[in-house]
N, C-alpha and C positions, 0 to 999 in steps of 0.2 A: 381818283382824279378823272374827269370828264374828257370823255375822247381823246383817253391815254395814249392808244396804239397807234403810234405814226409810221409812215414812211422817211418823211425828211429831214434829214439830220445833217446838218451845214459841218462835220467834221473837220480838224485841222490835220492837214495833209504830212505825215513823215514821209518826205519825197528820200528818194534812192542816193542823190548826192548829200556829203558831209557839209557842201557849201548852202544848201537849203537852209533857211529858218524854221523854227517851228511854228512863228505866225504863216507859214504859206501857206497860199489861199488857192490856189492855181491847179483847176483840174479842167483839161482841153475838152474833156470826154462829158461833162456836167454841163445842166443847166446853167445859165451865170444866178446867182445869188440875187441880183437885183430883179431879174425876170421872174424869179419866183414869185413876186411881192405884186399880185394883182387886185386882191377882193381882201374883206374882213376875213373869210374864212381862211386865207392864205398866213396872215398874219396872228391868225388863233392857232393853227399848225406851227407855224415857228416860236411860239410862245411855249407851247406844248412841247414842245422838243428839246427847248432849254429844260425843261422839269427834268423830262427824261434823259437827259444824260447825270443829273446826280444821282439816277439811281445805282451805278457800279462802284464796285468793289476799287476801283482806281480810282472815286473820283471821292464822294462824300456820305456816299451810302453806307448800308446797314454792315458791309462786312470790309469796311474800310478802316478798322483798329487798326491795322498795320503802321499805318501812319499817324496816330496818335495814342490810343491806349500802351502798346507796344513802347512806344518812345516813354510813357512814363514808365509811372513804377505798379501800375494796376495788373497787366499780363504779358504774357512772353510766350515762346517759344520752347518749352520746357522735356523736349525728350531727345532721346539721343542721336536721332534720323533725321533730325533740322535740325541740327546745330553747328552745321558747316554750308548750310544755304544762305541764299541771298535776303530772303524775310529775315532770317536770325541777325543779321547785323544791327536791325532797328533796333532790336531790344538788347542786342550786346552793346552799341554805341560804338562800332566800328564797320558802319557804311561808309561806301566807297561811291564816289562819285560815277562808278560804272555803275552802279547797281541799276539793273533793268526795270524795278518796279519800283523804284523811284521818279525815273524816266518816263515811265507807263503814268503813275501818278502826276505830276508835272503836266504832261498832253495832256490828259484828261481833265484836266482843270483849266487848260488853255481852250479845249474844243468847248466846254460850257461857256468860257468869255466868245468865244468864234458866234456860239450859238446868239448870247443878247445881242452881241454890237450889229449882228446882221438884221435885227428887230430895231437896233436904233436907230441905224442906219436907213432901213428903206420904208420903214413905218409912213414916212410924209408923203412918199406916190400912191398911199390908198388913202379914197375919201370913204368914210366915216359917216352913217347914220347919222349916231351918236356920240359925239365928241369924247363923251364919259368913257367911251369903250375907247380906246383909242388910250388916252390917258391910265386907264387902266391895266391894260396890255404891258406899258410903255414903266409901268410902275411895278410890275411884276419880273420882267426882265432886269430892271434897274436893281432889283432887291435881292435875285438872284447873282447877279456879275458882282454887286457888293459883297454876297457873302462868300463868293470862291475868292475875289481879290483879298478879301478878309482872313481865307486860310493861307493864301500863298503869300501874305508882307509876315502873317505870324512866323508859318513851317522856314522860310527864305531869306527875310526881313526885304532889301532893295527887289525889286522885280521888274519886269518888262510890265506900260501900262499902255495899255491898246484900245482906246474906248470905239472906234469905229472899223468898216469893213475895208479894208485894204486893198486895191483890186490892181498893184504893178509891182513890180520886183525891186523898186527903188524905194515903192513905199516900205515894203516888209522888211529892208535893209535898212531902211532908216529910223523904223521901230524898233529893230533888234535892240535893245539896249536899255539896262536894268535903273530905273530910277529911284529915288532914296522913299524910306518909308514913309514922310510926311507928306509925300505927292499921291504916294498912295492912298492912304489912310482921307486925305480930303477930296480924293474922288470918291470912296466909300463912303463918305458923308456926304456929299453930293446929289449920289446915285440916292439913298436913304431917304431926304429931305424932300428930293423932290416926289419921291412915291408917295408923300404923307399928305400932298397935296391933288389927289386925285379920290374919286369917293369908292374906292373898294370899301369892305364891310371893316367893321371893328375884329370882328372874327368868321373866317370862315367855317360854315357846315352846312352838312350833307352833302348835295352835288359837287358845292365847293371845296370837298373836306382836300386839304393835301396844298392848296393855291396859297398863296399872298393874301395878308390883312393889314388894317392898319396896326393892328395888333403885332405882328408880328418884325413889322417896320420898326414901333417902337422896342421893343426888344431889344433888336439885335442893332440899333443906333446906341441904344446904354447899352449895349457891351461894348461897340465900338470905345465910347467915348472914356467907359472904364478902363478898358488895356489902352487906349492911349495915354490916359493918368498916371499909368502905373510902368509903359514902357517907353513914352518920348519925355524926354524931359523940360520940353516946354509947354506952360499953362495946364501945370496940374489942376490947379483949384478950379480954374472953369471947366476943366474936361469932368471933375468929379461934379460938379455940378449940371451941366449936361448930362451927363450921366444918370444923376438922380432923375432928372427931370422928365426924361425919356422911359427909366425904368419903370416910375411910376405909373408915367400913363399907359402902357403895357397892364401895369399890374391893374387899375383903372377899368379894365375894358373886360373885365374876367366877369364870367359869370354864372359866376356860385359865391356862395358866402363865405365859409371858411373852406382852408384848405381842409384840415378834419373832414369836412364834410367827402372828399373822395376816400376812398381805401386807397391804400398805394399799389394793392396787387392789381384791384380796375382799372389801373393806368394801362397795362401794361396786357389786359384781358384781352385776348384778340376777339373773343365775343363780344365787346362789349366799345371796340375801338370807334364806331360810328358816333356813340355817344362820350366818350372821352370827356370831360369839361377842363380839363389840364392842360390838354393840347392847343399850343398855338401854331407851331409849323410842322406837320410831319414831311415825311417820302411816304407815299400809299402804295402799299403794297396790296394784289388780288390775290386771294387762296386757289388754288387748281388753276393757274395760270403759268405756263413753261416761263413766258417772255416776262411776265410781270407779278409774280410768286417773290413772297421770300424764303431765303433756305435758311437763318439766322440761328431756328431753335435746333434744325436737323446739325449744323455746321457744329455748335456750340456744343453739343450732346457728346460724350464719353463713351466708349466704349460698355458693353455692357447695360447702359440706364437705361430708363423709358421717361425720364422724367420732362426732356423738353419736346418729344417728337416720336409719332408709330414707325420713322423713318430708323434704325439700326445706326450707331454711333460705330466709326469703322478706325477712332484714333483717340488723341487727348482730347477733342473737343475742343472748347474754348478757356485754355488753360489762364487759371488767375492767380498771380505770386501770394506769397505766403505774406506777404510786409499789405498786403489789403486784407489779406483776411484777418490778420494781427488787430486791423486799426478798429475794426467793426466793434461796437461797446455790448458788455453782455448783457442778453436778451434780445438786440434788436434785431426785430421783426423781420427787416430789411436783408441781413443776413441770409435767413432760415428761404428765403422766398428769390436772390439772387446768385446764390453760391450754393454747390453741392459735390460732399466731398466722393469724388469715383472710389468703389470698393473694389473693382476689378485690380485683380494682382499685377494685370499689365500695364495699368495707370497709376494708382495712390497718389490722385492730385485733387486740386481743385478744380471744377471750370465751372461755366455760365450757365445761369438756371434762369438769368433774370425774364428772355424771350421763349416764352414757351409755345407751341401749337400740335394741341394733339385730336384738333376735326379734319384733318385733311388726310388720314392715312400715311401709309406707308411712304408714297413718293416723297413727303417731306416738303409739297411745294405751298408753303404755309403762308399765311395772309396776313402777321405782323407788321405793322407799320414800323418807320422809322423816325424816331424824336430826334430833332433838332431842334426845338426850344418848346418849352415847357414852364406854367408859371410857378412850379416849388423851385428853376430856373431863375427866374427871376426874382424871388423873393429873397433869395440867399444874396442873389447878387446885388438889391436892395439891403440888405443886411451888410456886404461890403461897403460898398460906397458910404453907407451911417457910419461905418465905423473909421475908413479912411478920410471923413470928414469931424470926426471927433463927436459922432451920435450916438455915443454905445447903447444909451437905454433904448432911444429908436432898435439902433441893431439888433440889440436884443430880439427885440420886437417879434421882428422879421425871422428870428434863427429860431424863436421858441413855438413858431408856426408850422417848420417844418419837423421840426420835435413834436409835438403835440401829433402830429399825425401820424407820426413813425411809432408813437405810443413807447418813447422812451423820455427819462428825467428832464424838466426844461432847464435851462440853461443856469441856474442861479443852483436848484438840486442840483445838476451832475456836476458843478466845480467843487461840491463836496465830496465827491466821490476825491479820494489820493489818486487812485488809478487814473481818472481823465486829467485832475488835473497834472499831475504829472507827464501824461503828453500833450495835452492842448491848454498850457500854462497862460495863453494869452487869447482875447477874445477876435482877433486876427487867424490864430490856427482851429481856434475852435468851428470858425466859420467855414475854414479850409475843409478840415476833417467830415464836416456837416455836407459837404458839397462832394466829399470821396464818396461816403457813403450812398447819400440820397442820388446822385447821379452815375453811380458806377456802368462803364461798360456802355454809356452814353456819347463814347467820345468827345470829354470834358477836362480830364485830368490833366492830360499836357499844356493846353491851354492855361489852365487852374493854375500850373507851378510856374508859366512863366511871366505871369500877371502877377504873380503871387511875392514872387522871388528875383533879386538880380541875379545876372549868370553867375557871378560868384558864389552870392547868396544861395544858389540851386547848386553847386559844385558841392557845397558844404553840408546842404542838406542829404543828398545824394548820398554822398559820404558819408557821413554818420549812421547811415542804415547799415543792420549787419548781411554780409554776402549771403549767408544762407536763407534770408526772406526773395532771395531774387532766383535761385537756382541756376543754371546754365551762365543765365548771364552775368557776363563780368561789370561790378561794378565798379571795377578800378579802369577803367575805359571809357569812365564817364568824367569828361573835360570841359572846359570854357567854350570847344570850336562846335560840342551840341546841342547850343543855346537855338543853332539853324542847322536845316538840312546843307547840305553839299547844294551846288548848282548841279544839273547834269551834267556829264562831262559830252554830251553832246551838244549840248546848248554850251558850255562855255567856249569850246574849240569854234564858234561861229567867229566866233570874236572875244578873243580871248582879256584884250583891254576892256571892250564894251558888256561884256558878260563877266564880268570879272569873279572869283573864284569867291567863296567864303572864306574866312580865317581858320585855317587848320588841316584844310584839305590840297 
């Protein structure tokens, strides 16, 4: 990403009293927020800033499973030394609204909204060459606040929605306070719409690799308008049509011809990440960079391997339950190239092979990017939408694309197979299981199940899996009130009417 390294980072302030909000903005000792906002290049620095706070592990970055892998049924926490800490509740389904990286997660996804609305905000006191840049800017920002607001109405459902810069203690007070998902969800669409109308690229690369496209706009507008279909209950049919409509043009704007045409290990080749043609949004990561490295293959690595990093694996790695390695179909490719089972006597587990990086040596500060949409992404979830609209041959379509390149049965062979179809009886789970697969370890899955599934519906399914594909965790602790995270219980005690609690915490 182009003149990554900043200094200015509009952060949201956890002040010392319990009576603070966590929108507070108020730092005596700072420049003010608007004074910063003098030239183009002031506003290229705050634009940039926003990128770089999704790169933590707290916010949406590459070692953020915590908060969504973890919450499904993809990986856990699976050894004896964590399993009375505070990560292990995600994947037992008994967090506690103290829990402090929860908390850590939450701010962190509010200083990314701190970070755009201070760009929407004072964007109009700089004149502008070029109008286009301006617009541009203004659509990059917007696409970003949409897609943290897009994590926090999924993980929360109601939320605090804060589109501008707050500068008094009566305004912060009077933002406190969590409003319903459908006010959410149509500033998300909002924010989306309007960047579609500004002339960024269809796709970015090279310089631009890592930024906002239109591409990527439409994307993540058909996903919005997907999980709206499938989790508000008014105006399915149009939200699945929007959906399509959007997905398309996304898929539209690709350029390459068939998916076959990439290998799926190239996705994924940190060699080979410049040229990418799959990629529509990543996080860019630099190789031999402390501040802007990623550690994703060293992290993921087991004890004993060499297979993801010349960095020494110093624990489980990035352990993956047994109920996904279960689901993987025999032979696929996909398998052998994202999972590897540790042979060391102090592990006998599974973990992640999918991010590997072995040019950077020993330090382990590896230069894998981070996917956040992807068009085998898109295609499956073009395959949803046909099929939630009653297109199954379309859907087909779409599902035997991402088969064909996975170089396993397409979809009409593997329902012969007893074995698949036995567990993916319906061309609904068939799509599901195609999306475990091809996106594992993308943080995807939780998402996936609750789009997929009503809370009961997930209760059930949950349930029916046996305890021992899950280890550690207990899946008898998975209930109706972990459709959402808890609020923190520091944000609820603000205001405990106005932040009101979730059901069951």
């Amino acid at each position: 990403m182009k003149k990554y390294t900043i200094v200015f980072f509009l952060a949201l302030l956890t002040l010392a009293s319990c009576k603070k909000s966590f929108i507070e903005q108020t730092n005596p000792n700072a420049t003010t927020v608007e004074k910063f906002f003098t030239s183009e290049g002031s506003v290229l620095l705050a634009v940039n800033a926003a990128y770089a706070t999704l790169r933590g592990g707290d916010n949406i970055g590459e070692n953020s499973g915590l908060y969504t892998d973890q919450r499904s049924d993809d990986t856990g926490i699976n050894d004896n030394q964590s399993n009375a800490g505070e990560p292990f509740q995600f994947g037992n389904f008994s967090i506690l609204p103290s829990n402090t990286y929860l908390k850590r997660h939450w701010v962190s996804l509010y200083q990314t909204i701190t970070q755009c609305n201070a760009v929407t905000t004072y964007i109009d006191k700089v004149t502008f060459t070029n109008n286009d840049t301006k617009l541009q800017y203004l659509a990059e920002v917007k696409f970003i606040r949409a897609m943290i607001y897009f994590h926090l109405v999924r993980k929360w459902g109601d939320v605090p929605l804060i589109t501008k810069t707050l500068t008094t203690t009566d305004e912060v007070f009077a933002n406190t306070y969590r409003q319903p998902e459908a006010a959410v969800y149509a500033q998300i669409v909002s924010d989306l719409k309007d960047g579609l109308t500004s002339n960024l690229p269809n796709l970015q690369t090279g310089a631009g690799a890592g930024r906002v496209s239109k591409a990527a706009i439409n994307a993540l507008l058909g996903q919005v308008y997907l999980t709206m279909a499938s989790t508000i209950d008014a105006n399915k049919a149009e939200n699945l049509t929007n959906a399509n409509t959007y997905l398309t043009a996304a898929y539209n704007m690709r350029n390459f011809t068939t998916l076959s045409a990439i290998p799926y290990a190239d996705v994924f080749d940190v060699t080979k990440k410049t040229s990418n043609p799959e990629a529509i949004f990543e996080i860019v990561n630099r190789a031999n960079d402390i501040t802007y490295s990623s550690s994703i293959a060293a992290n993921n690595q087991a004890l004993g391997e060499t297979i993801n990093s010349d960095k020494p694996g110093l624990g489980a790695g990035g352990n993956v339950t047994a109920d996904l390695i279960n689901e993987y179909e025999l032979n696929d490719p996909r398998k052998d190239f994202s999972v590897k089972f540790a042979a060391n006597a102090q592990i006998q587990d599974w973990f992640v092979t999918k991010y590997r990086d072995k040019n950077v040596g020993a330090t382990g500060y590896g230069g894998n990017n981070t996917p956040i949409l992807r068009f085998a992404d898109v295609i499956l979830m073009l395959a949803e939408v046909n099929m939630l609209q009653g297109n199954d041959a379309t859907a087909i379509q779409y599902l035997d694309m991402v088969r064909a390149r996975a170089g396993v049965p397409l979809y009409a062979t593997a329902r012969l197979n007893a074995t698949y179809n036995t567990k993916f009886p319906t061309l609904k789970l068939a799509i599901l299981h195609e999306r475990r697969v091809e996106l594992a370890f993308e943080h995807k899955r939780w998402f996936d199940l609750i789009r997929y599934f009503s809370t009961p519906e997930l209760v059930a399914y949950f349930k029916a899996k046996p305890q021992s594909s899950f280890g550690l965790a207990q899946l008898a602790n998975f209930t109706t009130k972990d459709r959402f995270f808890p609020i923190p219980f520091d944000e609820y005690k603000l205001d405990p009417v106005k932040m009101y609690q979730n059901p069951g915490y």
